[in-house]
TORLO-663782 format. One record per residue (C-alpha): residue number from 1; residue in one letter; x, y, z. Coordinates in pm, whole numbers, always signed. Example, Ala and Ser with C-alpha at 12.3 -4.5 7.8 and 13.67 -1.06 7.14 Angstrom:
REM residues 2
+-----+--------+--------+--------+--------+
: num : residu :      x :      y :      z :
+-----+--------+--------+--------+--------+
:   1 :      A :  +1230 :   -450 :   +780 :
:   2 :      S :  +1367 :   -106 :   +714 :
+-----+--------+--------+--------+--------+
END
This chain:
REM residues 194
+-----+--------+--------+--------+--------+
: num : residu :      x :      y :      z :
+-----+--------+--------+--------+--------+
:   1 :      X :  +3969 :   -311 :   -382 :
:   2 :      X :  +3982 :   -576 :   -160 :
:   3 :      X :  +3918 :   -348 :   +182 :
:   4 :      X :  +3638 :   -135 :    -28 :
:   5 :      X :  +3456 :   -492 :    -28 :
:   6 :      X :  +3485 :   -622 :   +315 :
:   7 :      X :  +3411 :   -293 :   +486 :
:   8 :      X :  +3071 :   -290 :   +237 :
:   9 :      X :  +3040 :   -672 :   +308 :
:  10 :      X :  +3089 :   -537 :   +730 :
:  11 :      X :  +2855 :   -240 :   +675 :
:  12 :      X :  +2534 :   -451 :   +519 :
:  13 :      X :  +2590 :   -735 :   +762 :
:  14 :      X :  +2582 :   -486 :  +1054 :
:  15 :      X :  +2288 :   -334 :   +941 :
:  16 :      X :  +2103 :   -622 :   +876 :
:  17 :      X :  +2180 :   -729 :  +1243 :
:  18 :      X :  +2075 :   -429 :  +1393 :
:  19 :      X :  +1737 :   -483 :  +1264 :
:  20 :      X :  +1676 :   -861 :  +1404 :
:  21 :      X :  +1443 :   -863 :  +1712 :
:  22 :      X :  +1310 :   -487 :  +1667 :
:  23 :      X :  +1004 :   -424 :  +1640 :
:  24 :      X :   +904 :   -179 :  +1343 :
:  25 :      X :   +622 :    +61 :  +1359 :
:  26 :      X :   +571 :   +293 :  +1053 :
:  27 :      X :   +323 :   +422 :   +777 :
:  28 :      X :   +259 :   +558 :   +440 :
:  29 :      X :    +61 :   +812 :   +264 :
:  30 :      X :    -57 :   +772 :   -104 :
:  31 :      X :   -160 :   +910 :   -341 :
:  32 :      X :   -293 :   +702 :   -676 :
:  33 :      X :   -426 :   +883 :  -1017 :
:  34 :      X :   -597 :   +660 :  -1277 :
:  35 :      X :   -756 :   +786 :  -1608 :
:  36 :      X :   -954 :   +489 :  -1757 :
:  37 :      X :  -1153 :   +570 :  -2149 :
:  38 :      X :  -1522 :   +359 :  -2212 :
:  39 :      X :  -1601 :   +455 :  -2575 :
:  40 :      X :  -1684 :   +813 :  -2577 :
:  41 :      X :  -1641 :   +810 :  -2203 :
:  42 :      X :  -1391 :   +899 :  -1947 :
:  43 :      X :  -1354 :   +817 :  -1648 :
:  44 :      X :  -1079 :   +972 :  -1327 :
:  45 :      X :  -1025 :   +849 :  -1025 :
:  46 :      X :   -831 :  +1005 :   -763 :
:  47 :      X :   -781 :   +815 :   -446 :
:  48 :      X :   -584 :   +928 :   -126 :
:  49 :      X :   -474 :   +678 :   +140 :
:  50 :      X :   -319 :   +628 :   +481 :
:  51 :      X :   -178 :   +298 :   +605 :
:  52 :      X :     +2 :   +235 :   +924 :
:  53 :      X :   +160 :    -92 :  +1017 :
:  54 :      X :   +287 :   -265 :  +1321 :
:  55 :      X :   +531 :   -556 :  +1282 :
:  56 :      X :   +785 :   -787 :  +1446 :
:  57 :      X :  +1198 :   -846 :  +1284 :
:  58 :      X :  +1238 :  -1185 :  +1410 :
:  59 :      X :  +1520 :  -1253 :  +1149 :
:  60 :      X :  +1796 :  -1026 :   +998 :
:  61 :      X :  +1540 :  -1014 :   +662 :
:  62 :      X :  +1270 :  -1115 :   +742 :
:  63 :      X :   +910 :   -917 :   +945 :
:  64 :      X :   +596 :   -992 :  +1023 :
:  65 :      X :   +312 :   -809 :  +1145 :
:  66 :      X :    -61 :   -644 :  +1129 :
:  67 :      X :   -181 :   -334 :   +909 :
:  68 :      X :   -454 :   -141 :   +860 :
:  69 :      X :   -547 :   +160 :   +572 :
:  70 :      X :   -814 :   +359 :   +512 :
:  71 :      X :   -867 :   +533 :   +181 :
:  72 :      X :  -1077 :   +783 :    -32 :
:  73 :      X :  -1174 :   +801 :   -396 :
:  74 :      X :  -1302 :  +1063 :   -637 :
:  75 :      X :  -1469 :   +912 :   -884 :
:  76 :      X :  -1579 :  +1108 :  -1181 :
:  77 :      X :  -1731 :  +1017 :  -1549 :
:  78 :      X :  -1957 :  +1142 :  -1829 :
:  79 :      X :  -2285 :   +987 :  -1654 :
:  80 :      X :  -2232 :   +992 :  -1257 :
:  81 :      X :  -2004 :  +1126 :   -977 :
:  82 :      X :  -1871 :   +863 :   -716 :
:  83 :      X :  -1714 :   +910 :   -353 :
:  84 :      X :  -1561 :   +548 :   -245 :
:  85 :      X :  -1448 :   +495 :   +135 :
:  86 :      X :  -1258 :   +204 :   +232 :
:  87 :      X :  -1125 :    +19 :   +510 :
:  88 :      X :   -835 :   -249 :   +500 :
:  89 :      X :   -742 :   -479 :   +804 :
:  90 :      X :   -518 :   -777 :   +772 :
:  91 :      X :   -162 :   -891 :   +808 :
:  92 :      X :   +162 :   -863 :   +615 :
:  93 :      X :   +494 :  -1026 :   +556 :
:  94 :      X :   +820 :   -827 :   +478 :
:  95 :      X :  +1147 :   -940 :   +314 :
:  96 :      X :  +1406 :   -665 :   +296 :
:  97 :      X :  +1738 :   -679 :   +136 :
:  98 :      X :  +1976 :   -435 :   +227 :
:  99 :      X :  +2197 :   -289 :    -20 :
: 100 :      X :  +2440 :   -115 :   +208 :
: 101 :      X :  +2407 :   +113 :   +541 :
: 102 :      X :  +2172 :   +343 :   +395 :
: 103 :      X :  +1979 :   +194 :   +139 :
: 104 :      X :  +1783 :   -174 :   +122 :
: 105 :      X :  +1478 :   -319 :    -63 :
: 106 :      X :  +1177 :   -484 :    +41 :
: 107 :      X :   +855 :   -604 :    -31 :
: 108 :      X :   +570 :   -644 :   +148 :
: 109 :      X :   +288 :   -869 :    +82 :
: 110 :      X :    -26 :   -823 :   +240 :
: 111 :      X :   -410 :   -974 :   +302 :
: 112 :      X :   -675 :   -943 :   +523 :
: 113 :      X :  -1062 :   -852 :   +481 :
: 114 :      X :  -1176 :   -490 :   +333 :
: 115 :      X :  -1475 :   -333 :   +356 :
: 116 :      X :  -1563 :    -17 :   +119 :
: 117 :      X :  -1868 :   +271 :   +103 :
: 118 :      X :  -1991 :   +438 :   -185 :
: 119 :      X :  -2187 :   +756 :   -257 :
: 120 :      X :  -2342 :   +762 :   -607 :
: 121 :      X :  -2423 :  +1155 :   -714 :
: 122 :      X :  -2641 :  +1178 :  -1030 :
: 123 :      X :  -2490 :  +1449 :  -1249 :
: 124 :      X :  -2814 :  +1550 :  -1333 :
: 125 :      X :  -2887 :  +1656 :   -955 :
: 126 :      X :  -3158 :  +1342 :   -860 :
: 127 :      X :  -2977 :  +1250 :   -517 :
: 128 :      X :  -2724 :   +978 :   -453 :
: 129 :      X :  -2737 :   +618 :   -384 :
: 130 :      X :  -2547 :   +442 :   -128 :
: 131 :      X :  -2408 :    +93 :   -150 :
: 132 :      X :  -2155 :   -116 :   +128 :
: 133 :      X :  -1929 :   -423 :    +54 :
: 134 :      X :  -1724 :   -634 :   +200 :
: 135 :      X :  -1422 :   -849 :    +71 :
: 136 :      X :  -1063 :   -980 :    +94 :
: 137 :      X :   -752 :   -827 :    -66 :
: 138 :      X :   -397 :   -962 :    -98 :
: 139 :      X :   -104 :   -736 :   -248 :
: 140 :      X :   +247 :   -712 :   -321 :
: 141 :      X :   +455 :   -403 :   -306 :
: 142 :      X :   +813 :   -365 :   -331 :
: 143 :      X :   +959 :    -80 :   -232 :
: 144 :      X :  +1277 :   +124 :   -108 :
: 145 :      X :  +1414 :   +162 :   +225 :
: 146 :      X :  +1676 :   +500 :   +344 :
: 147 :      X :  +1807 :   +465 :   +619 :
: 148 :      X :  +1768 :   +837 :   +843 :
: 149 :      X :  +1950 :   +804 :  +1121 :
: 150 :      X :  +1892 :   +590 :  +1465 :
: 151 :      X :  +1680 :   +359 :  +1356 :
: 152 :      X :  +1442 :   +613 :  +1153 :
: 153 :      X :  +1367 :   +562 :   +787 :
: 154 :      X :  +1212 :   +683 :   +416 :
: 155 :      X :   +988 :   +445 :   +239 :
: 156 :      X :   +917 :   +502 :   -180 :
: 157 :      X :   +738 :   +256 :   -396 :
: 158 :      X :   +535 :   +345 :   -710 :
: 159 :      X :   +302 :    +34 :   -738 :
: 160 :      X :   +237 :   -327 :   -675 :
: 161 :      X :    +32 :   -590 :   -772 :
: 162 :      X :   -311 :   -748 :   -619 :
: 163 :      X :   -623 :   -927 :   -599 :
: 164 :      X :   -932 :   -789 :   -419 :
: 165 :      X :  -1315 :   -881 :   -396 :
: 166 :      X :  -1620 :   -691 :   -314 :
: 167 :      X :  -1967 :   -878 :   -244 :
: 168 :      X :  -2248 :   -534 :   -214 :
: 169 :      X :  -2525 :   -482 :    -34 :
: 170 :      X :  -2883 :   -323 :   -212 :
: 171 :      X :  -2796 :   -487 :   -593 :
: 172 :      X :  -2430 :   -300 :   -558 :
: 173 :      X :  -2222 :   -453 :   -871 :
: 174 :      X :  -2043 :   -775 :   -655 :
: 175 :      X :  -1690 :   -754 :   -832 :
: 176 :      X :  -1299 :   -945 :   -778 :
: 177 :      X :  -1004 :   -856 :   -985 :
: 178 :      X :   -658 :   -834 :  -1047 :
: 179 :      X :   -453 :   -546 :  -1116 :
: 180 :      X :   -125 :   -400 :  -1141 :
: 181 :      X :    -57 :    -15 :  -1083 :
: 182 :      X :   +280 :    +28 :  -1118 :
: 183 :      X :   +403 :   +406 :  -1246 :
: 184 :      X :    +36 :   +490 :  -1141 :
: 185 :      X :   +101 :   +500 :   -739 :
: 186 :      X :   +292 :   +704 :   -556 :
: 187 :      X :   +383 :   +611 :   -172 :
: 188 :      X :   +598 :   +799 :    +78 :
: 189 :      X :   +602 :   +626 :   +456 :
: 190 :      X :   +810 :   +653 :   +772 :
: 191 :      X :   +902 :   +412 :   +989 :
: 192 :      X :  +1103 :   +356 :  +1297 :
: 193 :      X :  +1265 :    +24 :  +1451 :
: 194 :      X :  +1269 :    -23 :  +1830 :
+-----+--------+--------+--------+--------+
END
């Protein structure tokens, strides 16, 4: 019993070396279903994403680095149809625990400034009306780290927690708020450490 330990103690340790002083490039795709009911009312939104990162291991746990995501939304309810685009630039911190030579957990904590579009379709065929914000947003997601092979890896989380604002242009509803989406996000990424 006492081998089985030290060669798992040897195995995380030399996997959490092998990651200090890489740098880590990777990405994720998402894709995030929400179902929301206003009295008689109801409301889905369906909102695909893309969000590549660039960051620097400058200790056995611990990166840091920039990100950027872009995103669509479907947006449909009783009264109106919606089509949200949105932009996210900022920064992120990392803190990853490994759990042996294949697996390890992180999460990732992000902020930076966002900037979203929106179509609004009438449902009873008048035209659409377009409004533009801009914002900040800061998030947490953990998630979990496979290790492939040389250096190449599978990223899973379902969720996180966050904070984001939106000031509009043209009388657009200004709005902040806080949420929590775990169970309602799904995220698959790939990443690779140079």
């Amino acid at each position: 019993m006492k081998k089985i330990l030290v060669m798992a103690a040897l195995a995380i340790c030399s996997f959490a070396n092998a990651q200090k002083g890489t740098i880590l490039v990777g990405g994720n795709i998402g894709y995030e279903s929400e179902k929301s009911e206003y009295g008689f009312s109801e409301e889905k939104v369906n909102t695909f994403s893309f969000s590549p990162k660039v960051g620097y291991q400058f200790n056995n746990n611990w990166t840091v680095g920039g990100e950027f995501a872009i995103s669509s939304s479907d947006v449909d309810n009783f009264d109106v149809k919606r089509k949200d685009n949105n932009f996210r630039l900022g920064g992120f911190v990392r803190y990853s625990v490994p759990l042996n030579q294949t697996f390890a957990v992180f999460a990732d904590m992000g902020a930076g400034f966002q900037t979203e579009k929106n179509k609004i379709y009438d449902n009873n065929g008048n035209g659409y009306v377009k409004y533009k914000g801009d914002g900040i947003y800061l998030g947490v997601t953990p998630a979990l780290f496979i290790n492939m092979k040389k250096g190449f890896g599978l990223n899973f989380s379902i969720g996180g927690l966050g904070y984001e604002t939106l000031s509009f242009d043209n009388n657009g509803e200004d709005y902040s708020r806080f949420y929590i989406n775990f169970g309602q996000t799904f995220n698959i990424g790939i990443s690779k450490n140079f």
